[in-house]
Structure formats: C-alpha cells, structure tokens
ZALONU-755727 format. One record per residue (C-alpha): x, y, z; residue in three letters; residue number from 1. Coordinates in Angstrom, 3 decimals, always signed. Layout:
- X	Y	Z	aa	i
- X	Y	Z	ALA	NUM
...
END
This chain:
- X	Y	Z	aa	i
- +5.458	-8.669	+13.917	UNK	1
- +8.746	-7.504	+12.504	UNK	2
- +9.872	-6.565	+8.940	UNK	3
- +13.037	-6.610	+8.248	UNK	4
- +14.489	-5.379	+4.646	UNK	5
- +18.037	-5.759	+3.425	UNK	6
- +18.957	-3.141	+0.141	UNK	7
- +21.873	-3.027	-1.367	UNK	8
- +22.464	-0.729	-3.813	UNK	9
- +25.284	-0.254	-6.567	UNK	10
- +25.061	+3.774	-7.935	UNK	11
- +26.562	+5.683	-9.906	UNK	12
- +25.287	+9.125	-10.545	UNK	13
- +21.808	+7.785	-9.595	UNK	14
- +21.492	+10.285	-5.969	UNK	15
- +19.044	+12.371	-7.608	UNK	16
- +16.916	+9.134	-7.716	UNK	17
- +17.507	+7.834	-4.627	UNK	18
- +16.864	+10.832	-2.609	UNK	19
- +13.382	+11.332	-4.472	UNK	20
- +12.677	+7.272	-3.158	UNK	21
- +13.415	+8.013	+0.060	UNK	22
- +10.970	+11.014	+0.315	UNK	23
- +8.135	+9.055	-1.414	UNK	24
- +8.715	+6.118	+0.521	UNK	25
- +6.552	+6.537	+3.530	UNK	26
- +3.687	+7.247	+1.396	UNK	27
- +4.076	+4.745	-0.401	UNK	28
- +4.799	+2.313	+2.263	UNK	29
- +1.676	+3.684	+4.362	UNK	30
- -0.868	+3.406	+1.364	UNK	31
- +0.176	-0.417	+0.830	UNK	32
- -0.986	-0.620	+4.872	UNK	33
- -4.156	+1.499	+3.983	UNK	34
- -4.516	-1.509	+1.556	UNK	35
- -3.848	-4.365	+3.496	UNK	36
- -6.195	-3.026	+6.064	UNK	37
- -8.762	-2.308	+3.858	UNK	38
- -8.256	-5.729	+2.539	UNK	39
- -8.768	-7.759	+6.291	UNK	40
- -11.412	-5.670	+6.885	UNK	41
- -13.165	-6.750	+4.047	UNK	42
- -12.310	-10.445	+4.778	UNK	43
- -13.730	-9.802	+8.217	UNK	44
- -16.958	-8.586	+7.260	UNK	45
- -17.267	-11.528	+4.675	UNK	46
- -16.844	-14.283	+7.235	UNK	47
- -19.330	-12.266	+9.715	UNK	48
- -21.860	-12.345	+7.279	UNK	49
- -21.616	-16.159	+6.481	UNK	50
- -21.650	-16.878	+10.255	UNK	51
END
C-alpha cells in the first residue's frame, strides 16, 4: 500500500505555524492509524461472532 500526498503551500510569515505542524504531525498521523486499527479490529471481531 502506498500513500502518496502532494502540499503546496503559499506563506507568508506563517513559519512559526508550519514548523509547530510538522512536529505534531507524526502524532497525529500515528493516532489516526491507532484508529483505523482499532476500527478493523472491531469489524473483525463482529463478523467472527456472526460466523
């Protein structure tokens, strides 16, 4: 599987922002795949219990 993101960003006098994005980002990005995993698991134990 492959993600692939494309940003482009017009800034002006925004760095300050940017820079605190960038640190938060892989937390943020590795919660959302806590999440998703959380959600298949869930899925997966709802179709093993109607089987």
């Amino acid at each position: 599987m492959s993600i692939k993101f494309n940003c482009k960003v017009n800034v002006k006098h925004n760095f300050k922002k940017i820079e605190k994005i960038i640190q938060e980002l892989p937390k943020t990005i590795e919660q959302s795949i806590e999440d998703v995993l959380k959600n298949i698991q869930g899925y997966a134990i709802k179709l093993e219990k109607r089987s």
